[in-house]
Backbone as CSV, one residue per row, in Angstrom:
resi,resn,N_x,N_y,N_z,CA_x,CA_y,CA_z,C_x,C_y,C_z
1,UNK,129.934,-8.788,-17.902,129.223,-9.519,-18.948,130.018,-9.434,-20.237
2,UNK,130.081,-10.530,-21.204,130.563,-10.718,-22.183,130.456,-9.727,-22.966
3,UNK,131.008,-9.112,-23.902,130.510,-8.394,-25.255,129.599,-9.309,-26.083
4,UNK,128.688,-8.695,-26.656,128.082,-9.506,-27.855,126.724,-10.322,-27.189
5,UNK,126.940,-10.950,-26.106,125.917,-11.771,-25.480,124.569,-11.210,-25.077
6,UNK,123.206,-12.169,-25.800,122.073,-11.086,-25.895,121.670,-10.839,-24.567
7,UNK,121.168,-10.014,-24.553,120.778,-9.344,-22.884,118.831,-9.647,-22.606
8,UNK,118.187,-9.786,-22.435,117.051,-9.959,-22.130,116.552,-8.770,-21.124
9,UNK,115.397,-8.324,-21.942,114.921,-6.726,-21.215,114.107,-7.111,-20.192
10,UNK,114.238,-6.253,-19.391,113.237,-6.369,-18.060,112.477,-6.901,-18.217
11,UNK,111.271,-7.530,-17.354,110.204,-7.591,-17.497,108.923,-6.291,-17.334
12,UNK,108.457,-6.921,-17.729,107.353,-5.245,-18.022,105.841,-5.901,-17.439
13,UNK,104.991,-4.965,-17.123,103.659,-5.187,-16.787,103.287,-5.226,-15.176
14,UNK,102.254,-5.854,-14.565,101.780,-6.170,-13.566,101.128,-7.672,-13.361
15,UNK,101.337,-8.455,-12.250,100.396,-9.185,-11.630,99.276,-8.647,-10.875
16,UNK,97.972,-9.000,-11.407,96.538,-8.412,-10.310,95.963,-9.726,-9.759
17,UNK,95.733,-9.991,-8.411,95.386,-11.162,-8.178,93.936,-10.594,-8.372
18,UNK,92.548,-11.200,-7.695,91.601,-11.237,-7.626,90.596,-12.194,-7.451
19,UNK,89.914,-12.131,-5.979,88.859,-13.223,-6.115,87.297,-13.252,-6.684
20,UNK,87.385,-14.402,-7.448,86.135,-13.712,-8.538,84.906,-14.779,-7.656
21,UNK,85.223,-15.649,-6.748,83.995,-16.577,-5.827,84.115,-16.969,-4.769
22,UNK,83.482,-16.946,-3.914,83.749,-17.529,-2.631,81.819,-18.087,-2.882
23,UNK,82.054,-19.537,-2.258,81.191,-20.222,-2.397,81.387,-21.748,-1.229
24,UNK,79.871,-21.721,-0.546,79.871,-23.062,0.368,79.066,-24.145,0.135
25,UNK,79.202,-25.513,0.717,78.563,-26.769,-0.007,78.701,-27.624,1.225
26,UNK,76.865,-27.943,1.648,77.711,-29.097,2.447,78.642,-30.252,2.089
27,UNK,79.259,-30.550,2.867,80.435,-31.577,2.038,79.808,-33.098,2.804
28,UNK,79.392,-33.948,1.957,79.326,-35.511,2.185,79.603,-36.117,3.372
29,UNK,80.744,-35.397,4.196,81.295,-36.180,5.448,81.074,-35.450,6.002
30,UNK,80.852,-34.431,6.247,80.322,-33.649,7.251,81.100,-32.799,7.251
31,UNK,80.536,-31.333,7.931,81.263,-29.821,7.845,80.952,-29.004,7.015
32,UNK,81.637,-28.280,6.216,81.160,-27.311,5.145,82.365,-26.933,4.057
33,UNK,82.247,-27.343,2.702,82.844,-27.212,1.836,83.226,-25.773,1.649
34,UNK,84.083,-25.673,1.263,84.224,-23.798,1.129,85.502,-23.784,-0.300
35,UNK,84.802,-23.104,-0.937,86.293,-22.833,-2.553,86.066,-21.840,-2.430
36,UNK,87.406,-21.046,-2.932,87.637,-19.418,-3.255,88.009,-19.985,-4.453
37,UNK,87.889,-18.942,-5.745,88.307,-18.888,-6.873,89.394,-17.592,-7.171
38,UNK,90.732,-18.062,-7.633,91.502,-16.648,-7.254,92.151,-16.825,-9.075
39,UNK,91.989,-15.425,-9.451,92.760,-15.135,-10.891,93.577,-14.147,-10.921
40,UNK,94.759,-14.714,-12.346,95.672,-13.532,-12.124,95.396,-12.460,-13.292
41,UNK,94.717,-11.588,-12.704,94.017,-10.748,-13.826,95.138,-9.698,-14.872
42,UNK,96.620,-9.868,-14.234,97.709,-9.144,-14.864,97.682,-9.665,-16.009
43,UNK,99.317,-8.922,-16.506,99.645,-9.310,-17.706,101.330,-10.058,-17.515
44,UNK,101.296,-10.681,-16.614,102.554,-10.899,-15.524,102.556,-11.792,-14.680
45,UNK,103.263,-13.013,-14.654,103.294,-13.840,-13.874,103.688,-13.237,-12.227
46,UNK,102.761,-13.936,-11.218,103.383,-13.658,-10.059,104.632,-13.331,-9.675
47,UNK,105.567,-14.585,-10.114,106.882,-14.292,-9.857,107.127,-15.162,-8.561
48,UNK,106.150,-14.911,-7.644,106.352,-15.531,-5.692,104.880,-16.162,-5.756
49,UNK,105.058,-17.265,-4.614,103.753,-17.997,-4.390,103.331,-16.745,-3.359
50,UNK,102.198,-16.848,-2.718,101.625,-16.094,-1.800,100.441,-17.145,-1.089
51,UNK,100.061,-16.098,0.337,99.103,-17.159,0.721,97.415,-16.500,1.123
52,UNK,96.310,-17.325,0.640,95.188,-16.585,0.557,94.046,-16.942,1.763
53,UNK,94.148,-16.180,2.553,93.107,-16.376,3.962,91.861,-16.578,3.832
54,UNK,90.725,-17.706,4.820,89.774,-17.304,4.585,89.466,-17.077,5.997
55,UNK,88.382,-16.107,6.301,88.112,-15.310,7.640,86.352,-15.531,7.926
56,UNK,86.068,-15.768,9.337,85.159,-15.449,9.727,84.588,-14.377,10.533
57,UNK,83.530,-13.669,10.012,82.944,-12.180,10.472,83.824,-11.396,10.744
58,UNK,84.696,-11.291,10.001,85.602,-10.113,9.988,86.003,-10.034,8.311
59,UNK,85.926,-8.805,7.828,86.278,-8.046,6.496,87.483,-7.749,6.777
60,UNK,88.677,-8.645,5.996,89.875,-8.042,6.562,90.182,-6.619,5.632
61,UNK,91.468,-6.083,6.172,91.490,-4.271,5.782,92.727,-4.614,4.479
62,UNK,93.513,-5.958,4.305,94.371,-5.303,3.478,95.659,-6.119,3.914
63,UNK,96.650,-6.458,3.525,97.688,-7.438,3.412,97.640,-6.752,5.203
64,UNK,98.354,-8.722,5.646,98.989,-7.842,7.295,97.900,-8.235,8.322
65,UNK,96.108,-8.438,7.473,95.335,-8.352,8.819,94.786,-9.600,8.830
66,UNK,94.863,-10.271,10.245,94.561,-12.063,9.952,93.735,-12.225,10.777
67,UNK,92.848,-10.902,11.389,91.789,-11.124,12.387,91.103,-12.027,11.937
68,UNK,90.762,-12.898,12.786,89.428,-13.891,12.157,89.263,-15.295,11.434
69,UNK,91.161,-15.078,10.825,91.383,-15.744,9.991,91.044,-17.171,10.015
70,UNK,90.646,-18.272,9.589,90.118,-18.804,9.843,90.928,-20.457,9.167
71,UNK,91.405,-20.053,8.065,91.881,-21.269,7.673,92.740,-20.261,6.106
72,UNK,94.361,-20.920,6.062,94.811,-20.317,4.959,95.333,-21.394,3.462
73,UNK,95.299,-20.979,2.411,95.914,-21.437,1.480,97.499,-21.125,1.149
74,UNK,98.425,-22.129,0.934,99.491,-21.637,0.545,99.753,-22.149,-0.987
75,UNK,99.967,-20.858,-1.759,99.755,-20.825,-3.344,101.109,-20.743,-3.935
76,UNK,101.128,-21.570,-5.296,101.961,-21.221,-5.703,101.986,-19.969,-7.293
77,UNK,103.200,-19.889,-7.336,102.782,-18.384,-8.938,101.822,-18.925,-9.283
78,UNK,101.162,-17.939,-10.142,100.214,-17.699,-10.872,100.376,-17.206,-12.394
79,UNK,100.403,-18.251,-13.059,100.771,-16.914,-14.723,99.753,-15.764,-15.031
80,UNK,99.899,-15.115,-16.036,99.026,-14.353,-16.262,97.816,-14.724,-17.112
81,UNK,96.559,-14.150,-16.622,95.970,-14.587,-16.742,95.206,-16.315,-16.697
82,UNK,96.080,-16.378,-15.846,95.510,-18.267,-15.462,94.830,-18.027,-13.691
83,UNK,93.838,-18.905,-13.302,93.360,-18.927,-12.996,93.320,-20.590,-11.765
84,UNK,92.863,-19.993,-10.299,93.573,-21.076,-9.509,91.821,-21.327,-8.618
85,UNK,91.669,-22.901,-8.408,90.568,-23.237,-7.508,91.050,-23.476,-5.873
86,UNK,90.697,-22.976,-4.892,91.301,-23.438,-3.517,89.683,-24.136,-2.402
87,UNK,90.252,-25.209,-1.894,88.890,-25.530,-1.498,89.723,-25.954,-0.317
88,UNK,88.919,-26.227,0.862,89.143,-26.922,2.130,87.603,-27.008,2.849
89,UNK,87.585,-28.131,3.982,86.357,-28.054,4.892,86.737,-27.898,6.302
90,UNK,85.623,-26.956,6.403,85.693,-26.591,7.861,84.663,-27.773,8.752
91,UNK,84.701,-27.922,9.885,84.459,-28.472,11.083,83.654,-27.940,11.965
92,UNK,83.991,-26.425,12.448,83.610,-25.605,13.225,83.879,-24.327,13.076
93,UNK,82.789,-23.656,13.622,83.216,-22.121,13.550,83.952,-21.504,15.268
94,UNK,84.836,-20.453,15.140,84.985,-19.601,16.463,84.039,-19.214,17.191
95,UNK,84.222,-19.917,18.595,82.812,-19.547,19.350,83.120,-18.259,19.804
96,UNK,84.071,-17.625,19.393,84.061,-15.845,20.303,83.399,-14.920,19.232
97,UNK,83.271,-15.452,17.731,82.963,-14.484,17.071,81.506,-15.125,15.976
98,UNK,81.747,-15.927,16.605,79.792,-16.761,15.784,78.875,-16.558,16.568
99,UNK,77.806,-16.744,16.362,76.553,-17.144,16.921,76.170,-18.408,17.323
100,UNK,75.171,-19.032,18.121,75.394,-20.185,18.910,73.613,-20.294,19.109
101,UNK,73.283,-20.972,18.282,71.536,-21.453,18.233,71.283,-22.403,19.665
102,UNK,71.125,-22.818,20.364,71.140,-23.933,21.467,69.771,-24.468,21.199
103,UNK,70.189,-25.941,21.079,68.733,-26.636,21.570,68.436,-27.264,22.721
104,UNK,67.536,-27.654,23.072,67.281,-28.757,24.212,67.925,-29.730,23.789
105,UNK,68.326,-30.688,22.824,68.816,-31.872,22.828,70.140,-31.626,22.509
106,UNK,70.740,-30.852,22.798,72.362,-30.460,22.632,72.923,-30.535,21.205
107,UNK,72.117,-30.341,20.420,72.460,-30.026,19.425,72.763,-28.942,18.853
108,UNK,73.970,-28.766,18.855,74.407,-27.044,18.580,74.335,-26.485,17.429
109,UNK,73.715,-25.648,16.745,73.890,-24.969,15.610,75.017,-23.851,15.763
110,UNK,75.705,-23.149,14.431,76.710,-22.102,14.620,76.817,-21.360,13.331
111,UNK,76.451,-19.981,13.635,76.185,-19.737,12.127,77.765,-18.299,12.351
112,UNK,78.035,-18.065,10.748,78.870,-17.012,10.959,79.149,-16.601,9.265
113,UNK,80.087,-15.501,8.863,79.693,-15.118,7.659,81.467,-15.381,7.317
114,UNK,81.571,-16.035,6.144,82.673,-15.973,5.631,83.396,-14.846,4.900
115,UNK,84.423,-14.742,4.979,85.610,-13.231,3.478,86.448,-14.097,3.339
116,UNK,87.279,-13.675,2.109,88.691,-14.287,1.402,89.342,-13.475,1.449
117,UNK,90.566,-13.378,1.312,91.271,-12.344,0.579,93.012,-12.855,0.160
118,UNK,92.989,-12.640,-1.167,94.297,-12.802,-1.837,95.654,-12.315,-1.157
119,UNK,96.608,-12.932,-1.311,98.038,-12.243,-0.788,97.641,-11.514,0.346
120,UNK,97.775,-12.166,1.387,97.167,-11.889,2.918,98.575,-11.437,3.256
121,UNK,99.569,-11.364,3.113,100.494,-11.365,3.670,101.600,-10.205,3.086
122,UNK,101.243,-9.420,1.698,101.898,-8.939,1.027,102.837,-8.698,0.266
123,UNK,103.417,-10.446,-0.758,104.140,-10.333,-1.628,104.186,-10.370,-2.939
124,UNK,102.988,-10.266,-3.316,103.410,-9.718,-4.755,103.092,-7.946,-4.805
125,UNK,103.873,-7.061,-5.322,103.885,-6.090,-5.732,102.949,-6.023,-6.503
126,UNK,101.231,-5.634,-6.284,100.127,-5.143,-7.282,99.722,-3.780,-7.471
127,UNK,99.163,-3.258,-8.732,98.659,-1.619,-8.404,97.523,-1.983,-8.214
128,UNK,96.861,-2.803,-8.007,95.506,-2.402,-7.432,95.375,-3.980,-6.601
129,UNK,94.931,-3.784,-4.875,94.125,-4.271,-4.258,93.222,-4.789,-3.740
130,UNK,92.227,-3.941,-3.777,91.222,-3.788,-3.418,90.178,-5.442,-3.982
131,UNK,90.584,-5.722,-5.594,90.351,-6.652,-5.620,90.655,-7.890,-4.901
132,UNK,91.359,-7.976,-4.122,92.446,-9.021,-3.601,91.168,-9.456,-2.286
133,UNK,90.687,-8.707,-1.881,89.185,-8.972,-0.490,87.765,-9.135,-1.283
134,UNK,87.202,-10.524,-1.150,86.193,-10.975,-1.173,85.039,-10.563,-0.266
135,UNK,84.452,-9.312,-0.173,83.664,-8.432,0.857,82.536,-8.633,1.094
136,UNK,81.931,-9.161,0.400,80.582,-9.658,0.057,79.828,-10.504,0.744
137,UNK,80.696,-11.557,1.440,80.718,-12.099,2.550,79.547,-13.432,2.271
138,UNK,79.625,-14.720,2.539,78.935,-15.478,2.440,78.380,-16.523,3.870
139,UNK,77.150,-16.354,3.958,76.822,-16.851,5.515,76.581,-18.831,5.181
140,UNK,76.875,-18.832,6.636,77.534,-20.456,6.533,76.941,-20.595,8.036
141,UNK,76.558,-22.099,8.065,75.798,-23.055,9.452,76.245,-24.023,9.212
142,UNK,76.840,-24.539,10.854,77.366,-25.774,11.432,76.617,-26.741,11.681
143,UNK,76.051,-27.790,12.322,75.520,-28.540,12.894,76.041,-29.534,13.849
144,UNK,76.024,-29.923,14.667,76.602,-30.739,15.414,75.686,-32.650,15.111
145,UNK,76.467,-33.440,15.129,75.605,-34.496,15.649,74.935,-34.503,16.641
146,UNK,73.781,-35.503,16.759,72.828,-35.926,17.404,73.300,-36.384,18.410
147,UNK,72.520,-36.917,19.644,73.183,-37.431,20.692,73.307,-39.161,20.405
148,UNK,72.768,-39.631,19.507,72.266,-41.098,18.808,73.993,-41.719,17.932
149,UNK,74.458,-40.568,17.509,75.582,-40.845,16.337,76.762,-41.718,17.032
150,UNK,77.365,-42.549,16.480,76.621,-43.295,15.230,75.830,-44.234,15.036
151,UNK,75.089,-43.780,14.337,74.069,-45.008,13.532,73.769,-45.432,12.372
152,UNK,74.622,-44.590,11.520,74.364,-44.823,10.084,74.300,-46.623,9.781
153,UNK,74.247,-47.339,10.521,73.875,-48.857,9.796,72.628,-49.437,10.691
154,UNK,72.016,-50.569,10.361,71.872,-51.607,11.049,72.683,-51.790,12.612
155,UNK,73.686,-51.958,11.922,74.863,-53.016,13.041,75.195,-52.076,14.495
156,UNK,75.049,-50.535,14.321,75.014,-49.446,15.099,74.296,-49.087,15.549
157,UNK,72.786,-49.320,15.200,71.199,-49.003,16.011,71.398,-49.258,17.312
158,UNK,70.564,-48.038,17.980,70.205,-48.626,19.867,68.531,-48.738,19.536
159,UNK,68.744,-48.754,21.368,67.518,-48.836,21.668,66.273,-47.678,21.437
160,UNK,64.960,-48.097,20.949,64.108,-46.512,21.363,62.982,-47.380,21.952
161,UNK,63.038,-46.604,22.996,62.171,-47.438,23.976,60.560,-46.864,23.832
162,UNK,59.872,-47.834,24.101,58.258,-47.643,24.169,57.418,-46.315,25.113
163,UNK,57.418,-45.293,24.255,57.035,-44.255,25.170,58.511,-43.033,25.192
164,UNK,59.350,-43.312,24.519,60.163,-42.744,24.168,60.248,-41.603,22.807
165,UNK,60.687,-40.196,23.019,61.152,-39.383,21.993,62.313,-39.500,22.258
166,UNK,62.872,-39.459,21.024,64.347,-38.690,20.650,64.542,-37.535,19.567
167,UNK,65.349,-36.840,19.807,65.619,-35.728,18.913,66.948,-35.924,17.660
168,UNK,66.996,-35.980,16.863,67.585,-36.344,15.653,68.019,-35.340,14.764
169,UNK,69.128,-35.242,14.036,69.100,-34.314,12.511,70.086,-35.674,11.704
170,UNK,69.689,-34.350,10.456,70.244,-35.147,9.470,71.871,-34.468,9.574
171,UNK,72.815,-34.717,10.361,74.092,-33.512,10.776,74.517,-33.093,9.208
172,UNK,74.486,-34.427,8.274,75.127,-34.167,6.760,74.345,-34.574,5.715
173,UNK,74.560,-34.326,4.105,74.086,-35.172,3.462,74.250,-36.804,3.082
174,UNK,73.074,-37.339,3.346,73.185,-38.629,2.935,73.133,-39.061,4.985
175,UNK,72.968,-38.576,5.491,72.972,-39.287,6.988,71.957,-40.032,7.070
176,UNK,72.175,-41.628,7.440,71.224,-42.871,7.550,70.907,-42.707,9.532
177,UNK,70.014,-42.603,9.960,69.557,-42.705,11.545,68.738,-44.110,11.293
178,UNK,69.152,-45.057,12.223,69.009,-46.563,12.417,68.676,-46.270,13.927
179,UNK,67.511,-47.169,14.216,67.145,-47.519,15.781,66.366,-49.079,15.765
180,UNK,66.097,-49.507,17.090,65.586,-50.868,17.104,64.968,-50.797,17.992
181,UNK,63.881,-51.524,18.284,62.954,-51.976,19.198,62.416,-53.480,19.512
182,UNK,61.870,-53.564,20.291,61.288,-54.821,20.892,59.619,-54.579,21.139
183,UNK,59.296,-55.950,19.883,58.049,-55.934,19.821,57.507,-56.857,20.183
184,UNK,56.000,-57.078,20.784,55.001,-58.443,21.078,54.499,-58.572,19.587
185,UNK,54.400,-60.291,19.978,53.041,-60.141,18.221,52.135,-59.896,19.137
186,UNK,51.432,-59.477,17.783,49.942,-59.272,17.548,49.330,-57.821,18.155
187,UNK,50.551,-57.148,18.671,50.900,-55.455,19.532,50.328,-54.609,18.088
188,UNK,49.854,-53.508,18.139,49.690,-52.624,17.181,50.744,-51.740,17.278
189,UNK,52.057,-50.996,16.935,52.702,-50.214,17.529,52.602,-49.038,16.474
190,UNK,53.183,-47.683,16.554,52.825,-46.328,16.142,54.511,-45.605,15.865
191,UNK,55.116,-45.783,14.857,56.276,-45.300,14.521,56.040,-43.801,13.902
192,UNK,56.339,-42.702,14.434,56.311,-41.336,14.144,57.312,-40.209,14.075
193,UNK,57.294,-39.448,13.310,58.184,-38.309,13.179,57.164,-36.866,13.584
194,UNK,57.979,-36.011,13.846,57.169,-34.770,14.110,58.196,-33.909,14.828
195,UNK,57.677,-32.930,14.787,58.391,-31.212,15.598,59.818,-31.277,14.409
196,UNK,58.991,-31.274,13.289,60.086,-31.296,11.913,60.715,-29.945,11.970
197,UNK,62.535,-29.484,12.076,62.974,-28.424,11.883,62.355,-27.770,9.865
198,UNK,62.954,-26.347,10.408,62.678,-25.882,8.446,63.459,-26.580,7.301
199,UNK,63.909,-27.245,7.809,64.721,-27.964,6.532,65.044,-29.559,6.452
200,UNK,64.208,-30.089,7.184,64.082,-31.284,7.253,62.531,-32.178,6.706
201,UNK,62.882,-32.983,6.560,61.436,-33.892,5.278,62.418,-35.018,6.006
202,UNK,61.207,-35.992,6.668,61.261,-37.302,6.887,60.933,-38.227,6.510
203,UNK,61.887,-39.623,5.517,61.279,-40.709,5.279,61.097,-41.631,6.302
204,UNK,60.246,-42.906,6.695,60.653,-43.774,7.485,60.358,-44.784,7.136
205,UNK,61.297,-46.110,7.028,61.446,-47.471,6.801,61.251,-47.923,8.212
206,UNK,60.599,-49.133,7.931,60.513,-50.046,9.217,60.790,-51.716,8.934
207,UNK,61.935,-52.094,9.124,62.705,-53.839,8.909,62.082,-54.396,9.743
208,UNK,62.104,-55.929,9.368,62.367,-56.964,9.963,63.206,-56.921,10.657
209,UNK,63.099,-58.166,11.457,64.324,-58.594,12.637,65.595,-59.132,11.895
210,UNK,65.495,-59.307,10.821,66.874,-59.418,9.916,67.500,-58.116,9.515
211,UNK,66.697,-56.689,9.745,67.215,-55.665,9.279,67.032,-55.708,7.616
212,UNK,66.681,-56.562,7.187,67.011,-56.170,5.827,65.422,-56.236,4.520
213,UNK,64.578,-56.910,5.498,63.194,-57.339,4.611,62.678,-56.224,4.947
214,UNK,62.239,-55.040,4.313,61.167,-54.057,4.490,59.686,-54.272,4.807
215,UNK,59.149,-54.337,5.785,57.631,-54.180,6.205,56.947,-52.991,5.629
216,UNK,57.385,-52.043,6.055,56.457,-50.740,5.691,57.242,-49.426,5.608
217,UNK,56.513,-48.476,4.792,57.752,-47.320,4.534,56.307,-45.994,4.645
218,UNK,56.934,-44.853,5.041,55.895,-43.796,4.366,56.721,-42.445,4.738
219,UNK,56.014,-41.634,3.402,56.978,-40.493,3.328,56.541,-39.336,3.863
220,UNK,55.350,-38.713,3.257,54.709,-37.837,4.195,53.609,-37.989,4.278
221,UNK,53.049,-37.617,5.400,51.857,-38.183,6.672,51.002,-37.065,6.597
222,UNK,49.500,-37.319,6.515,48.306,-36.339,6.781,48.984,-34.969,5.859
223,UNK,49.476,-34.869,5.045,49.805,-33.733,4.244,50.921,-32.649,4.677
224,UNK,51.175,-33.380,5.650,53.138,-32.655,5.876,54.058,-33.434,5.574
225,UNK,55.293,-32.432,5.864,56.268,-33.757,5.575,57.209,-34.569,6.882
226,UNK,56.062,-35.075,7.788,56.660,-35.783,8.682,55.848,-37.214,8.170
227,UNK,56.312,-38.233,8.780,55.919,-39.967,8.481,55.548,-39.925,9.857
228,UNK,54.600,-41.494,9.361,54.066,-42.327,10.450,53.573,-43.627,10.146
229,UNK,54.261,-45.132,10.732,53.820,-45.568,10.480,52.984,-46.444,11.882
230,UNK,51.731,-47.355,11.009,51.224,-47.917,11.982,51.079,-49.591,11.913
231,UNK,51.860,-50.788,12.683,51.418,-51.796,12.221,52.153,-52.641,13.104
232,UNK,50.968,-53.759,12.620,50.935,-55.149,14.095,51.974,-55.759,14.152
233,UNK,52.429,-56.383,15.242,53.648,-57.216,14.969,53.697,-58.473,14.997
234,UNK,53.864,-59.471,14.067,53.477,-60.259,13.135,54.197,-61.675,14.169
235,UNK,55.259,-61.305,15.087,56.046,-61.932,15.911,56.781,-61.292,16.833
236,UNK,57.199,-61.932,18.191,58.127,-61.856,19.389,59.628,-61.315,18.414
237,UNK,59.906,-60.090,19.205,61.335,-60.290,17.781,61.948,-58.535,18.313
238,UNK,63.200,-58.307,17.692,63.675,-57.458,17.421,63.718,-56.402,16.050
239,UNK,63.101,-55.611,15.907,62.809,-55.213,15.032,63.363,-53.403,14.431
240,UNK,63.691,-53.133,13.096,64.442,-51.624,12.667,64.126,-50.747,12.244
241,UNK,64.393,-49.627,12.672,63.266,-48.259,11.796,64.903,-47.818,11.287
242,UNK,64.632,-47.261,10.121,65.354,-45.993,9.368,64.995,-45.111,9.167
243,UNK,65.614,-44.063,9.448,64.915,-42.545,8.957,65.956,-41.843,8.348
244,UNK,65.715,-41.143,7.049,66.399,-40.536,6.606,66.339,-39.549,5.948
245,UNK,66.721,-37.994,5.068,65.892,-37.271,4.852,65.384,-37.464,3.065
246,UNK,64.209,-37.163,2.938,63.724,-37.353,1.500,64.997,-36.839,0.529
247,UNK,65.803,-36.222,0.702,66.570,-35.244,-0.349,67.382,-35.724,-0.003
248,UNK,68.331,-36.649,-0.548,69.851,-36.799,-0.017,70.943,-35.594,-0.117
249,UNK,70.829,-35.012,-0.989,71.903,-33.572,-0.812,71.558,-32.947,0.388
250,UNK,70.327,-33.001,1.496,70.402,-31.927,2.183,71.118,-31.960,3.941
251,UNK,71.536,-31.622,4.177,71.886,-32.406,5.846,72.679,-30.368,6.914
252,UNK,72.659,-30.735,7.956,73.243,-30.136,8.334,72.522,-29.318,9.124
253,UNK,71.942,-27.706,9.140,71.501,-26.961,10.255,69.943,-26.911,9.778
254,UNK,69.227,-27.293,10.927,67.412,-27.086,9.977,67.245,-28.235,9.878
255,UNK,67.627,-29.392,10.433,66.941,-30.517,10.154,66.886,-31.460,11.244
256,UNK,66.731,-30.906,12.455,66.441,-31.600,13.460,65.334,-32.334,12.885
257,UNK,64.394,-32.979,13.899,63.120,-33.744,14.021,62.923,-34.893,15.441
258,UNK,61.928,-34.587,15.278,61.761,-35.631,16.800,61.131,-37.600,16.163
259,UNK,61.702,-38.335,16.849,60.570,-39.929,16.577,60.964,-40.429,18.280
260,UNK,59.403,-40.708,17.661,58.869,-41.703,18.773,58.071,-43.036,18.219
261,UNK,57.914,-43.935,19.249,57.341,-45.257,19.540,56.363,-45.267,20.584
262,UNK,55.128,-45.760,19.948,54.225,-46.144,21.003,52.878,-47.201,20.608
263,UNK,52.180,-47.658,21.262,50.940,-48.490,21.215,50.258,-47.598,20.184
264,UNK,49.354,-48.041,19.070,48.729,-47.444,18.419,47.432,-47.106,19.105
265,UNK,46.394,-46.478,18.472,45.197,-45.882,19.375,44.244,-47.370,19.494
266,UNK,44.861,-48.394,18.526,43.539,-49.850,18.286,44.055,-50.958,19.437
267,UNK,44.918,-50.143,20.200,45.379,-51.322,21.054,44.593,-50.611,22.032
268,UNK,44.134,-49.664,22.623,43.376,-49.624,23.457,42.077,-50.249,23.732
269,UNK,41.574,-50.050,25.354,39.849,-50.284,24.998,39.146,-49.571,25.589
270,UNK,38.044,-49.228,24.731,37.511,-48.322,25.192,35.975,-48.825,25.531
271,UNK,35.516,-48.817,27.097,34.491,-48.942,27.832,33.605,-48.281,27.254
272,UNK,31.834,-49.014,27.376,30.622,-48.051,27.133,30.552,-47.199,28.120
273,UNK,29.851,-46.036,27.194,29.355,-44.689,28.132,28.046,-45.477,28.427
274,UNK,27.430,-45.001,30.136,26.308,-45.724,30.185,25.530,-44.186,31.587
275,UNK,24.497,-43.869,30.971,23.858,-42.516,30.985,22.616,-43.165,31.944
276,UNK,22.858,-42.215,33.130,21.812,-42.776,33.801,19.843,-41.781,33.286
């Protein structure tokens, strides 16, 4: 090195990573939103990117352990004291290490508990750790679609036949369930929801054969929150129910529900009792 030429002193201090959130959301399209919030609590830029794991039902022990691991971030430095958001959506959980709800209508639930942890891999040089594992752990549910999907329109509706249940959820937020039927005039017919999961509230619309003129709507029935509607059919025709859940943010595990179609009780007849 030159004489005279200024020299620049070491650097001094530490990088501390640390995750200050781990937090889930259903996400709009379906799956489960998941952000870690990671800060550099030093007084010291990283220096190296690093990469930050997130794990299911497993607490990992410490740079090195990727049991579980589930999905990773690859980061770049961090200055000091600045502060980084990491988000991704999951799909599914590991069926060797989740739980597995089963229904009759094959609708699978999957529940399992999320961890984070900073510099999974061990390159930045920190004196303290321990912050670096998100332990706290946050529990998270899958849902599968319905056996019906897709139907979110009009143009995608099947059939629900007369005397028919089907089993339904809302898999996400904002999920539209469309079906169609075939009606007689002057038929009384009986559009219903019921065997409501804990987290489901049913609206139900019922179209015209254009799909688009509303006949009748109702939200909750006899003082729950399942619908029902009841009414004649005005013409020979093809005709649309919608169901969807009262809350648009809510969708996903807990919101099964059953609908059916049938003759209302005024289409029957009922004979005199005659007492000898």
């Amino acid at each position: 090195m030159a004489t005279g030429l200024p020299v620049d002193p070491p650097n001094s201090g530490f990088a501390d990573l640390a995750i200050l959130e781990l937090s889930a959301f259903p996400n709009p399209t379906g799956g489960i939103l998941v952000q870690a919030v990671v800060e550099n609590q030093g007084n010291l830029d990283t220096l190296n990117g690093f990469f930050t794991d997130l794990y299911v039902d497993h607490i990992p022990t410490g740079s090195g352990d990727y049991t579980g691991s589930l999905r990773f971030w690859v980061n770049d430095p961090i200055a000091a004291s600045a502060t980084v958001t990491l988000t991704t959506v999951i799909t599914n959980l590991p069926s060797q290490s989740s739980a597995y709800i089963q229904s009759s209508s094959l609708i699978n639930e999957t529940v399992g508990t999320l961890y984070a942890q900073a510099d999974s891999a061990g390159a930045i040089g920190e004196p303290n750790e321990t912050d670096n594992i998100y332990s706290s752990g946050i529990d998270v549910c899958l849902a599968t679609t319905d056996a019906y999907e897709s139907d979110d329109t009009a143009g995608t509706a099947s059939i629900i036949s007369l005397g028919q249940t089907q089993t339904h959820n809302f898999d996400r937020p904002g999920d539209y369930d469309w079906r169609k039927f075939s009606a007689q005039a002057s038929r009384v017919y009986e559009l219903r929801t019921y065997s409501l999961d804990i987290n489901s509230d049913t609206y139900l619309y019922l179209y015209d054969t254009d799909h688009t003129t509303l006949l009748a709507s109702n939200d909750d029935y006899g003082g729950s929150l399942a619908s029902q509607i009841e009414w004649t059919a005005p013409a020979d025709g093809i005709y649309y129910v919608l169901v969807q859940h009262w809350n648009p943010n809510v969708g996903g595990c807990g919101t099964k529900y059953d609908l059916t179609l049938s003759y209302a009780l005024s289409n029957k007849l009922y004979l005199p009792l005659i007492q000898k």
